[in-house]
VEXBATOR-609104 format. One line per 8 residues: number of its first residue (from 1); their letters; for each residue x, y, z of C-alpha. Coordinates in nm, 2 decimals, padded with zeros to 4 digits. Each point is the difference from the previous one (the first is absolute). Layout:
BEGIN
NUM> A> X:Y:Z; ...
***
This chain:
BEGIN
1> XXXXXXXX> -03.34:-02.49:18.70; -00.07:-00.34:00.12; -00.06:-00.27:-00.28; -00.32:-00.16:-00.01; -00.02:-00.36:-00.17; -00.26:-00.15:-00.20; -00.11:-00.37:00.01; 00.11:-00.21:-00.33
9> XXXXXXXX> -00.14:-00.29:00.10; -00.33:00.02:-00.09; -00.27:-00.27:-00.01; -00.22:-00.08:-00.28; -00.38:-00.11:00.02; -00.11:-00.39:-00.10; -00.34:00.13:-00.17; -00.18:-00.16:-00.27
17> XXXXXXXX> -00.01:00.19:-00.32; -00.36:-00.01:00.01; -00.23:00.31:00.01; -00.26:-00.16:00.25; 00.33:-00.11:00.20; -00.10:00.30:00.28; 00.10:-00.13:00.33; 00.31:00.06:00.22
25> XXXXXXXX> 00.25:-00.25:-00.12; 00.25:-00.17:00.16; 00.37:00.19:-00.02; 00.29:-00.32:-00.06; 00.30:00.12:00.21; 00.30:-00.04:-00.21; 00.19:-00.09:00.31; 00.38:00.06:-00.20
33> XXXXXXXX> -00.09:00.35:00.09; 00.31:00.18:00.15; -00.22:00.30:00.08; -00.31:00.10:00.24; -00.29:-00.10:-00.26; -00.36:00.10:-00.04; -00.28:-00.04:-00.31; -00.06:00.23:-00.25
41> XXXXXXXX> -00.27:00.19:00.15; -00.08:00.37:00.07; 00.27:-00.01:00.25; 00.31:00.08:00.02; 00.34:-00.04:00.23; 00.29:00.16:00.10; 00.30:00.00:00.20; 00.08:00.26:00.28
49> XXXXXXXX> 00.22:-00.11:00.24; 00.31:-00.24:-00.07; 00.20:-00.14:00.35; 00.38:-00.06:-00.08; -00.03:00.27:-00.24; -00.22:00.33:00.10; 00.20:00.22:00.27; -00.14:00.09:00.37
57> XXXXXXXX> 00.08:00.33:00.17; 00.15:-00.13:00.34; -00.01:00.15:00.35; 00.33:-00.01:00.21; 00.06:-00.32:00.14; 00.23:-00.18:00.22; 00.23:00.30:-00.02; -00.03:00.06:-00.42
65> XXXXXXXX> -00.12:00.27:-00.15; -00.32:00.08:-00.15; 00.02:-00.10:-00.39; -00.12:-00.27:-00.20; 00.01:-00.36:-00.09; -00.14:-00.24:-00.20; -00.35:-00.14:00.08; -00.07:-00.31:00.17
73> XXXXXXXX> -00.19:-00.32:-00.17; -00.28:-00.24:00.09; -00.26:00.24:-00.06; -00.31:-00.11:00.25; -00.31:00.21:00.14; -00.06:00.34:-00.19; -00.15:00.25:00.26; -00.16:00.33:-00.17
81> XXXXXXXX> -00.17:00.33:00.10; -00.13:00.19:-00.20; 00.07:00.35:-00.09; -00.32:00.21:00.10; 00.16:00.36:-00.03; 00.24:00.04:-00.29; -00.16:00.00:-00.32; 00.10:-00.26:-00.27
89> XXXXXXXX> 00.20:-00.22:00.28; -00.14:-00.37:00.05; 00.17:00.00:00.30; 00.28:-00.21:00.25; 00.08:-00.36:-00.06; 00.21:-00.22:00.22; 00.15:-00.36:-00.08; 00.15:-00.22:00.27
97> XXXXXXXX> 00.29:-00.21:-00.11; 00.03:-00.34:00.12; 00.35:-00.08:-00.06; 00.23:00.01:00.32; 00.36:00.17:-00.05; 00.27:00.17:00.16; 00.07:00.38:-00.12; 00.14:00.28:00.24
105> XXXXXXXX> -00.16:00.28:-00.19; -00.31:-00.10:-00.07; -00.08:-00.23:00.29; 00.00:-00.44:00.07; -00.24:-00.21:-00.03; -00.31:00.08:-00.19; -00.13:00.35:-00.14; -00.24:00.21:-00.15
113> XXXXXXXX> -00.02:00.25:-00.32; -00.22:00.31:00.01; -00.08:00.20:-00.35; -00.27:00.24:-00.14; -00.21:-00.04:-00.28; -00.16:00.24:-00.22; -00.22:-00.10:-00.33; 00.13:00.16:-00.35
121> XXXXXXXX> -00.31:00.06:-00.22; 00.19:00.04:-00.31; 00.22:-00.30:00.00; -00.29:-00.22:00.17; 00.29:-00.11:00.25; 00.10:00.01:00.36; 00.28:00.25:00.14; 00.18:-00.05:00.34
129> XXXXXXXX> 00.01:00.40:00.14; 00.33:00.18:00.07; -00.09:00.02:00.41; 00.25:00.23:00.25; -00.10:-00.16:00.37; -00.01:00.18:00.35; 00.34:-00.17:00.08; 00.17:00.12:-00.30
137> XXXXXXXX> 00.01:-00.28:-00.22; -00.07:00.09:-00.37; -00.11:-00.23:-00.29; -00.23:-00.24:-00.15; 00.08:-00.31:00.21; 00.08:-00.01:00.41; 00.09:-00.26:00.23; -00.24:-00.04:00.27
145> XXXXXXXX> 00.23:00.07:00.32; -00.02:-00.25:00.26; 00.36:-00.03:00.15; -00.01:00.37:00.18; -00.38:00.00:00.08; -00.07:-00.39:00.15; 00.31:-00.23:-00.02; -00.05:-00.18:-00.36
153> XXXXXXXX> -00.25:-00.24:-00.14; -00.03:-00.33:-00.09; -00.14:-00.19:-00.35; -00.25:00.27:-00.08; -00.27:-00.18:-00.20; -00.38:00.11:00.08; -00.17:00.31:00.17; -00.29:00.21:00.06
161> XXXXXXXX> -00.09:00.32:-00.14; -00.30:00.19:00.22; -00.27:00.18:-00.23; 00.12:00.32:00.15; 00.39:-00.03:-00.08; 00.11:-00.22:00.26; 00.27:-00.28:-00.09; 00.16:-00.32:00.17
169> XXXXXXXX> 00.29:-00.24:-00.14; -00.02:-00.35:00.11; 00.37:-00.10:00.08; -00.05:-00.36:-00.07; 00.31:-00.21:00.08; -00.02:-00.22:00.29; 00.35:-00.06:00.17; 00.12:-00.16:00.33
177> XXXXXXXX> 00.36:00.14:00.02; 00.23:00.30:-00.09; 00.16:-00.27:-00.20; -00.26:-00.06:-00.24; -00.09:00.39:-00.09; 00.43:00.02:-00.05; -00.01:-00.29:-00.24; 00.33:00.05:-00.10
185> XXXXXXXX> -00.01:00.32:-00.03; -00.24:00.05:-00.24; -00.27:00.13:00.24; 00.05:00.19:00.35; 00.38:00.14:00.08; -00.17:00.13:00.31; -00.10:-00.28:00.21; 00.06:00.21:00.35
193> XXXXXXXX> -00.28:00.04:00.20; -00.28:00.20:-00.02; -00.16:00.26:00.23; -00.37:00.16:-00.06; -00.05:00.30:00.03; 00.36:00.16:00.13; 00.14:00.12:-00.28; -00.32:-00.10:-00.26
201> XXXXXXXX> -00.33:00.08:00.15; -00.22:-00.27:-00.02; -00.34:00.14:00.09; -00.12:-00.26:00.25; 00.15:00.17:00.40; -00.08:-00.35:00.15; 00.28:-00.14:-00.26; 00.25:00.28:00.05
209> XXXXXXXX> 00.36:-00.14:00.16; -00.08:-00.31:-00.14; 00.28:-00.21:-00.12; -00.04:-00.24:-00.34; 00.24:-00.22:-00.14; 00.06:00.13:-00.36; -00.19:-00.28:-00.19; -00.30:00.06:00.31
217> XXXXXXXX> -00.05:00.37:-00.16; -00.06:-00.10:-00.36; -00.36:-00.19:-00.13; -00.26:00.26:00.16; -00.19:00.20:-00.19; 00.14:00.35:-00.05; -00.18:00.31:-00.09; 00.19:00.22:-00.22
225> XXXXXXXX> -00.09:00.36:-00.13; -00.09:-00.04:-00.42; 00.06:00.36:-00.09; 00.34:00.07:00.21; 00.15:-00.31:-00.07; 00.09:-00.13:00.40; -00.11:-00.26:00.18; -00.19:00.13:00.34
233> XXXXXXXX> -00.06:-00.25:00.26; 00.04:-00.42:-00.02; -00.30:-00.09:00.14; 00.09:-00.20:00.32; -00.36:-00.07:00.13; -00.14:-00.15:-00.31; 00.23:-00.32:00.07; 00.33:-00.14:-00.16
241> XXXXXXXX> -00.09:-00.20:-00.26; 00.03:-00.14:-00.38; -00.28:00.30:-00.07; 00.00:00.00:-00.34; -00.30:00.25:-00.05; -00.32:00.16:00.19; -00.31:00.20:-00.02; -00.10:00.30:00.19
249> XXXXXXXX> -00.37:00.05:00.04; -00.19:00.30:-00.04; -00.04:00.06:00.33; 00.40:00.11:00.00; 00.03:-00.24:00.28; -00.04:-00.36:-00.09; 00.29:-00.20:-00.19; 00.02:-00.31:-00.09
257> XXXXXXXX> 00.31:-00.16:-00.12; 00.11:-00.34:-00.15; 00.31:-00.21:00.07; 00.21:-00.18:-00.31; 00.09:-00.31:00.16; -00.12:-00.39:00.08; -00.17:00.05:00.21; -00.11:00.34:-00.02
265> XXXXXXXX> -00.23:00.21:00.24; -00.23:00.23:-00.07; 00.05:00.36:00.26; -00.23:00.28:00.07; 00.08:00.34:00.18; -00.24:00.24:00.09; 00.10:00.31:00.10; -00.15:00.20:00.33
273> XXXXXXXX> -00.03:00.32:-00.21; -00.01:00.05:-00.40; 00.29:00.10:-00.20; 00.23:-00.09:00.33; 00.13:-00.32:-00.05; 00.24:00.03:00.30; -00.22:-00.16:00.24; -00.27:-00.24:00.02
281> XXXXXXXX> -00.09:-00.39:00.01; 00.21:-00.26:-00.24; -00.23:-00.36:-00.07; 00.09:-00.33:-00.17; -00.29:-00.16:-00.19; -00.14:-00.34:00.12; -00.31:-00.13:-00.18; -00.14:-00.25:00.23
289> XXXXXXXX> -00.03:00.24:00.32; -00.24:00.18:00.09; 00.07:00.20:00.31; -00.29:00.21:00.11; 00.21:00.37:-00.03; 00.27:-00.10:-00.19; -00.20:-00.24:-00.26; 00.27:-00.18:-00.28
297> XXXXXXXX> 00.30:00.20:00.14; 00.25:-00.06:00.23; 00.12:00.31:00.23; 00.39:00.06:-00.04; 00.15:00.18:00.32; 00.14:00.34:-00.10; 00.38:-00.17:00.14; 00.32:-00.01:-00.29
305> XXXXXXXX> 00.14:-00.33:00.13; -00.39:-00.18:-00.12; 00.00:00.27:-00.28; 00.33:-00.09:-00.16; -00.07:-00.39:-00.01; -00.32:00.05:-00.13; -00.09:-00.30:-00.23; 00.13:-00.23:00.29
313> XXXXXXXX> -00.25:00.15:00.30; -00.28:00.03:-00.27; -00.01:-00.38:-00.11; 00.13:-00.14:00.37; -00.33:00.14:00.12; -00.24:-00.16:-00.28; 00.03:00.26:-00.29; -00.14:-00.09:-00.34
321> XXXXXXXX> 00.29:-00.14:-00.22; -00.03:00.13:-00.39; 00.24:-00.10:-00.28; 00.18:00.33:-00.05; -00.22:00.29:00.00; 00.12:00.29:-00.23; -00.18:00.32:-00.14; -00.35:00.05:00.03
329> XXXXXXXX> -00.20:00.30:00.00; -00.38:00.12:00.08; -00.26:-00.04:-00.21; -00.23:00.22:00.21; -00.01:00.06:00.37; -00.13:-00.34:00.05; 00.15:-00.28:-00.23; 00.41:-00.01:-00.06
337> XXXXXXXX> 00.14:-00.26:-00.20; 00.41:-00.13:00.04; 00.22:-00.21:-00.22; 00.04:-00.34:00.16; 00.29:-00.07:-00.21; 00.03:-00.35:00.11; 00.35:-00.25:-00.01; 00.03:-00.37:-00.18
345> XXXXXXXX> 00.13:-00.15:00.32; -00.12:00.07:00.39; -00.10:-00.13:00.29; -00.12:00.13:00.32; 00.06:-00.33:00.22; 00.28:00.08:00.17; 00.17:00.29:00.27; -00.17:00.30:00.06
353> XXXXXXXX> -00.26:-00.07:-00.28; -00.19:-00.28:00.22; -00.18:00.31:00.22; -00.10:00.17:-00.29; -00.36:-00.04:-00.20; 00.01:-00.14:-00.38; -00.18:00.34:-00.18; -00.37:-00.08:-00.18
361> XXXXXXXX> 00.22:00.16:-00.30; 00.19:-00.33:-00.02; -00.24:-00.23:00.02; -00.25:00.13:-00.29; 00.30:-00.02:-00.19; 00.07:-00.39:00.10; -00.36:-00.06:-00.04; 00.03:00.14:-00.31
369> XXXXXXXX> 00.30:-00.19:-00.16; -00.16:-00.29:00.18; -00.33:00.03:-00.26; 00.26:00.07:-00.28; 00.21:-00.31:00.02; -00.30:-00.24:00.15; -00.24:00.12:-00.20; -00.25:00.02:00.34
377> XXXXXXXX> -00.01:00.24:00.30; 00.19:-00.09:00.29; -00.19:-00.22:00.22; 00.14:00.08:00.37; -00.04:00.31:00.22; 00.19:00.35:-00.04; 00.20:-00.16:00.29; 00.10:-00.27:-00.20
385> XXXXXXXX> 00.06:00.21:-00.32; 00.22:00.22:00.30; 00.18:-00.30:00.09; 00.11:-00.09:-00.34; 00.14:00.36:-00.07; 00.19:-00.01:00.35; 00.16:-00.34:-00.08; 00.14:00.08:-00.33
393> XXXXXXXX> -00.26:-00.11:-00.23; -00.06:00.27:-00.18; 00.26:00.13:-00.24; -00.13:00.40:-00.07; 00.12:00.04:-00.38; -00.20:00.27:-00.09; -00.11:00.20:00.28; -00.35:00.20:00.05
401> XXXXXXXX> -00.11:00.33:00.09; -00.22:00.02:00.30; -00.26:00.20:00.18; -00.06:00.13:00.33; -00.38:00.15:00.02; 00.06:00.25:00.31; -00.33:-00.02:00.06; 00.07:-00.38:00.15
409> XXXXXXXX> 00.31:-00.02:00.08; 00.00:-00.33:-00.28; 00.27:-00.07:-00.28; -00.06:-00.21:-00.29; 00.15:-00.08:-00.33; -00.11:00.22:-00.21; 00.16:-00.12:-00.33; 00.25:-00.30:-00.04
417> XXXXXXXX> 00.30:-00.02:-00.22; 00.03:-00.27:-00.33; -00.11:-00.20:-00.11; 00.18:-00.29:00.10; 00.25:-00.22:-00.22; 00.23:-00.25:00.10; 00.27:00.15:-00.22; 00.03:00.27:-00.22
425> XXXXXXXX> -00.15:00.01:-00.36; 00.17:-00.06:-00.29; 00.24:00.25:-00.15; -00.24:00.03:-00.32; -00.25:00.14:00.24; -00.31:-00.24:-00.15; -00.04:-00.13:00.34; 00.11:00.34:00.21
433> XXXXXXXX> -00.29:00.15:00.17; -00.17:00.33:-00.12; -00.04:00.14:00.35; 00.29:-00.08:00.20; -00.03:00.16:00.40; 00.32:-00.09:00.23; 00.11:00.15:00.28; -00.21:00.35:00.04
441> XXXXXXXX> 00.25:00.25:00.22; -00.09:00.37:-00.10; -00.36:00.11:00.02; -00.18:00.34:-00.03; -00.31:00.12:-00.19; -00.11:00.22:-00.26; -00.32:00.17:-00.11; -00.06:-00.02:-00.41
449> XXXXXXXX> -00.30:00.14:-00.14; -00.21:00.02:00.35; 00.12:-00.40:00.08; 00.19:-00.07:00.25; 00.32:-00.27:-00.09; 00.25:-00.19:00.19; 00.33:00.01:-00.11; 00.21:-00.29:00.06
457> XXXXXXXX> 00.37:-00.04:-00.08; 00.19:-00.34:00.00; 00.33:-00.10:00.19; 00.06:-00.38:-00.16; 00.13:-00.21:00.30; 00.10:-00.27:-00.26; -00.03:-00.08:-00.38; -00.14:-00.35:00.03
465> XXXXXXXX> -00.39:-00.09:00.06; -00.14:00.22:-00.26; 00.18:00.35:00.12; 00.23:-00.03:-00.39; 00.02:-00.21:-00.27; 00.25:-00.28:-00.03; 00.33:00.07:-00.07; -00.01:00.35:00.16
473> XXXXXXXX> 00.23:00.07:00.23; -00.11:00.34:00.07; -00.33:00.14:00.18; -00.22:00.23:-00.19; -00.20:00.14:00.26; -00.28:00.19:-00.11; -00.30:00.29:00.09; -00.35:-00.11:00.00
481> XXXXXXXX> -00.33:00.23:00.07; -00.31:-00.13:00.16; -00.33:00.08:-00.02; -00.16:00.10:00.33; -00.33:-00.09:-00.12; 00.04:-00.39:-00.05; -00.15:-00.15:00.30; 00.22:-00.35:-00.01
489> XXXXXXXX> 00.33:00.13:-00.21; 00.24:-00.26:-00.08; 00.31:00.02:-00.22; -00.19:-00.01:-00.30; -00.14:00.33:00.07; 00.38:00.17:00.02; -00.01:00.23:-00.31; 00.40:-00.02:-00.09
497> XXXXXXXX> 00.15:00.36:-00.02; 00.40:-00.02:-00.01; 00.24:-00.19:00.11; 00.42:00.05:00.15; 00.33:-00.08:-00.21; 00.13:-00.32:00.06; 00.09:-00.11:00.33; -00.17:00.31:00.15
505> XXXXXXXX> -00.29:00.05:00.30; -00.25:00.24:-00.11; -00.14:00.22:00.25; -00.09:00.28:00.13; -00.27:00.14:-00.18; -00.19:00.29:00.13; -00.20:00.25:-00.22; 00.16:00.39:00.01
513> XXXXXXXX> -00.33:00.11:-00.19; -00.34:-00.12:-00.24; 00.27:-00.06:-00.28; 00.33:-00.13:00.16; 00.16:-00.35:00.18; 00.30:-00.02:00.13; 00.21:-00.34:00.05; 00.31:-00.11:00.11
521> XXXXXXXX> 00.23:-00.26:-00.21; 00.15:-00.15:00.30; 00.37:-00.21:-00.03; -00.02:-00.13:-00.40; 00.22:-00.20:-00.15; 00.33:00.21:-00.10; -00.04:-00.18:-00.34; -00.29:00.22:-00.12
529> XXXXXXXX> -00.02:00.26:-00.22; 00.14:00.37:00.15; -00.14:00.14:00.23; -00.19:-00.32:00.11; 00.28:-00.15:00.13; -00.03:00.22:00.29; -00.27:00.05:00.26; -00.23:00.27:-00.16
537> XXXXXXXX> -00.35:00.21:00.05; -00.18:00.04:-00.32; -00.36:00.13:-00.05; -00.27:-00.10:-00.21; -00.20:00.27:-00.10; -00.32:00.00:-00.23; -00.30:-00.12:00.30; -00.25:00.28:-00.03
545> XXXXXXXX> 00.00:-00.10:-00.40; -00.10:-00.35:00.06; -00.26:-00.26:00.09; 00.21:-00.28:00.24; -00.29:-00.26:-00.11; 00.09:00.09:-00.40; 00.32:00.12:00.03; 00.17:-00.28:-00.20
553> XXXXXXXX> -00.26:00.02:-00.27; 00.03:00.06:-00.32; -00.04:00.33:-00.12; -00.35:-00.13:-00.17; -00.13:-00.07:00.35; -00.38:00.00:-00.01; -00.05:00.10:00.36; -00.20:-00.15:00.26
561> XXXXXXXX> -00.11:-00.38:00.08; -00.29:-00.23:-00.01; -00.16:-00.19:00.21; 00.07:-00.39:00.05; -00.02:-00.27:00.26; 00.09:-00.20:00.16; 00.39:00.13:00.05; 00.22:-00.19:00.08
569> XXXXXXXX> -00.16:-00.32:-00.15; 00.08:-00.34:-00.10; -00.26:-00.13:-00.27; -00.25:00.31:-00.12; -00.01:00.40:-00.05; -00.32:00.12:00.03; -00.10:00.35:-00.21; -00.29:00.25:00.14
577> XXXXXXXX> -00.11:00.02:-00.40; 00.09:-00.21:-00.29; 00.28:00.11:-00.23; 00.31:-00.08:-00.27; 00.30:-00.05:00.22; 00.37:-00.04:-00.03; 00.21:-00.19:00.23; 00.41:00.08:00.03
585> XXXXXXXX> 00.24:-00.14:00.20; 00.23:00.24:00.28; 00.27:00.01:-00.33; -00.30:00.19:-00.22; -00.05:-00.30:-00.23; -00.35:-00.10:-00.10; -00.10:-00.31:00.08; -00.39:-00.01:-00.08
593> XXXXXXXX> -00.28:00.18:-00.15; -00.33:-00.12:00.05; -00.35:00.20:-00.12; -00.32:00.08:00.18; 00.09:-00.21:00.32; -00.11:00.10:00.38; 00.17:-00.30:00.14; 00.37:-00.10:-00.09
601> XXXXXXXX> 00.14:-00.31:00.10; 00.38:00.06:00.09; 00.11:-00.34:00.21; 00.24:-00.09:-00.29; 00.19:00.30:00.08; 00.22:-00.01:00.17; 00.12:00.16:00.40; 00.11:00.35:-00.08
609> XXXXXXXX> -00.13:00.38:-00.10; -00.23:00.05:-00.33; -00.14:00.29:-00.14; -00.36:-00.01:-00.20; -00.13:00.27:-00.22; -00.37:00.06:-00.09; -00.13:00.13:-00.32; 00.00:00.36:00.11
617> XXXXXXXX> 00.36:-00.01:00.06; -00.01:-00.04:00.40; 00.23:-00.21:00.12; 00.07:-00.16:00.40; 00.22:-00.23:00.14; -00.09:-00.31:00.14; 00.24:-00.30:00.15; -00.06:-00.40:00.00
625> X> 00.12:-00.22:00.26
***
């Protein structure tokens, strides 16, 4: 029987002792954690799948036999299906692994793991199912087969999972030479050419006979069959590129998919008939066009040699350049929203990058750290504000997610990373930050009680500027949700849910049902606590118990809010009826009472997040800046 660990590194809440203190407080990382954390709260977590240490059921492969070996690491995207026929079964889950290494019997280069999960009512716990597959295989953990079915992978990091079962791995690992997927070898043995669709059929007739250098037929997407455990066809039409994750319409033929890299396109394919993604029309995304058939896209010929170079062709002919693009996922059919994850240091003034367009993306977030450190809005043109991002002038700390309204064809920042600080805060944490949003990377959403909420997970490009305290030398990237609802989010509105061990990306979250996340703890630091010194997928279970707006709250939470203006402010809160209030700071500490007042003056306050309670017990937040 597989062991299932618990967390021990729980987090306590910073809540005034108070009775009228009924608000949700602030949770105080204790960042010495060696563990995944999370507050005390009606949820709970668990861990399901350990890689070093939980054993895959192998196909035979490069002449060994069918058997088993131990899992590979770098847990990334989590694909699932759900289980609609057998009763009591959640259903199949499928985590890419982002490490590259050599192993003869289980495959090079990157990888995936498929498992079942079923729900046990009377431990309140998650199972992984005994499954027997088509191919023979037997077990509770299987290595998804790519050697004998479409010549390996690459760095498997994002993906895309249809509505109806479908699933894609993005191979992201962009190399130039045999040499630098053999590195020593401790990626590729094989590094002999590679022919589609002679021995491995590819799907795509135009593409048969035709011959790749090894490192040509790695970084497409690749669509691989959930439930059997095989990869099925790389998907040479869709482009070669750092794809690090896409979106599938519901039409079952539009995809959209978005490149990791500086600079970074954005790609659309649409199909010619639905559910056949073998043939159709591949475009790259230019903002500033607008062609009469083809609007804000630019028409990709259907030929391998353009196809394989993809990134080069796309911004040589004028493609809009992001700052590496990673997941993103659909809203509805009209608004899809993508982790810009940004990069301290780039420039787009030189090479290649001269043809391509600065995205709008980049320069709302310029003109926004512009207003931030001037303390005025930019005074040139979005061409100037373009110019400045292309020439270097803009170091990316913290990232954004963005939009792209289909209806338009536009992108925007949607919400920017921070806030900004020269340095990190002290190590005492007076000075650190309540909210702290760097580097978004994973992204999906998640209905709670009839509201819709973005889910955002963290991959810390650095631990200065804000993204950890001083003295630090380990990230602690964390899981936010969002409220859909807020017209003009910004990071204060990021409700804190949990956060990775030490030294580990958190990602991949996806809901399997009303009541259960999954995540991936994604290379950690080997000093932390066993098991979360290895890459892991945990769960946090407990959603259809809780209210995300009150869900670190006090168990004497009063319920719902009043009503104050203006928020944010600077000098006065306004209330729509005179009352007793109570002001507390973000740590739950009460720093005022005042008695029958309407109008509160709050400019001695300082910038930050407060919480004020009325004499009924209702309490909201509001922020000062």
């Amino acid at each position: 029987m597989k062991k299932i660990y618990s967390t021990i590194g729980l987090l306590g809440l910073a809540v005034a002792s108070q009775a009228q203190s009924a608000f949700p407080a602030k949770i105080d990382p204790t960042w010495d954690v060696k563990t995944v954390w999370m507050p005390k709260s009606p949820l709970t977590n668990q861990v399901i799948f350990v890689g070093g240490t939980d054993v895959v059921q192998t196909t035979a492969t490069y002449g060994n036999p069918a058997g088993q070996e131990v899992a590979k690491q770098w847990h990334d995207y989590i694909g699932f299906v759900p289980d609609k026929a057998e009763s009591g079964h959640i259903g199949w889950a499928v985590v890419n692994h982002e490490m590259t290494t050599a192993n003869p019997k289980i495959g090079d280069g990157g990888g995936m793991t498929m498992f079942k999960l079923k729900r046990n009512k009377e431990k309140d716990s998650l199972e992984v199912v005994t499954q027997k597959l088509t191919d023979g295989r037997e077990g509770k953990f299987f290595n998804v087969d790519f050697v004998n079915t479409v010549g390996e992978t690459g760095m498997n990091c994002g993906g895309i999972t249809t509505t109806d079962g479908r699933m894609w791995t993005a191979e992201e690992w962009m190399q130039s030479s045999n040499k630098g997927i053999f590195a020593e070898g401790k990626g590729f043995v094989d590094t002999t050419d590679f022919v589609i669709g002679t021995t491995k059929p590819a799907g795509f007739p135009a593409f048969n006979g035709k011959v790749l250098k090894r490192f040509e037929n790695l970084n497409w997407m690749v669509e691989v069959n959930p439930k059997e455990a095989k990869a099925v066809r790389k998907q040479y039409n869709w482009g070669r590129a750092g794809w690090e994750g896409g979106v599938v319409l519901a039409d079952n033929k539009t995809v959209f998919l978005f490149e990791d890299g500086s600079p970074g396109i954005l790609g659309k394919f649409v199909a010619t008939s639905a559910n056949d993604f073998t043939s159709g029309q591949m475009y790259v995304y230019k903002h500033d066009r607008n062609d009469a058939i083809d609007g804000n896209w630019i028409k990709i010929e259907n030929n391998l040699d353009t196809l394989k170079v993809l990134n080069s062709v796309a911004i040589k002919r004028g493609a809009t350049m992001f700052n590496r693009l990673e997941w993103g996922h659909k809203l509805n059919e009209t608004k899809i929203y993508i982790c810009e994850t940004g990069r301290d240091a780039f420039n787009y003034n030189s090479g290649n990058a001269l043809k391509g367009v600065v995205s709008p993306t980049l320069v709302d977030g310029y003109k926004t750290r512009y207003q931030i450190e001037k303390g005025m809005p930019f005074p040139g043109t979005d061409m100037a504000a373009a110019d400045s991002v292309r020439k270097g002038k803009f170091a990316d700390y913290y990232g954004r997610v963005i939009e792209l309204d289909l209806t338009t064809n536009k992108v925007r920042s949607y919400i920017e990373g921070g806030p900004l600080s020269t340095a990190s805060a002290s190590s005492s944490l007076v000075a650190y930050p309540t909210i702290h949003f760097s580097n978004p990377d994973g992204l999906d959403f998640m209905t709670l009680k009839g509201k819709r909420y973005m889910i955002i997970q963290e991959d810390l490009n650095g631990i200065t500027y804000n993204r950890m305290p001083a003295t630090y030398t380990k990230t602690n990237c964390e899981t936010y949700l969002l409220d859909m609802e807020i017209a003009k989010p910004t990071f204060n509105d990021l409700i804190r849910i949990s956060a990775c061990a030490p030294g580990a990306e958190v990602t991949g979250a996806v809901m399997i049902d009303d009541n259960t996340m999954l995540l991936n703890s994604q290379h950690p630091d080997g000093g932390n606590t066993p098991p979360y010194n290895n890459s892991l997928t945990y769960s946090i279970s407990g959603w259809s118990k809780v209210n995300p707006l009150g869900l670190f709250s006090p168990a004497n939470n009063s319920g719902e809010a009043f009503t104050i203006y203006p928020n944010p402010t600077t000098r006065e809160l306004h209330l729509t009826k005179a009352s007793d209030i109570a002001i507390y700071n973000a740590k739950g500490e009460r720093i005022r009472v005042e008695r029958d007042v309407k109008v509160i003056n709050v400019s001695d306050l300082t910038a930050g997040i407060y919480f004020i309670s009325n004499a009924e017990g209702k309490t909201t937040k509001f922020v000062v800046e």
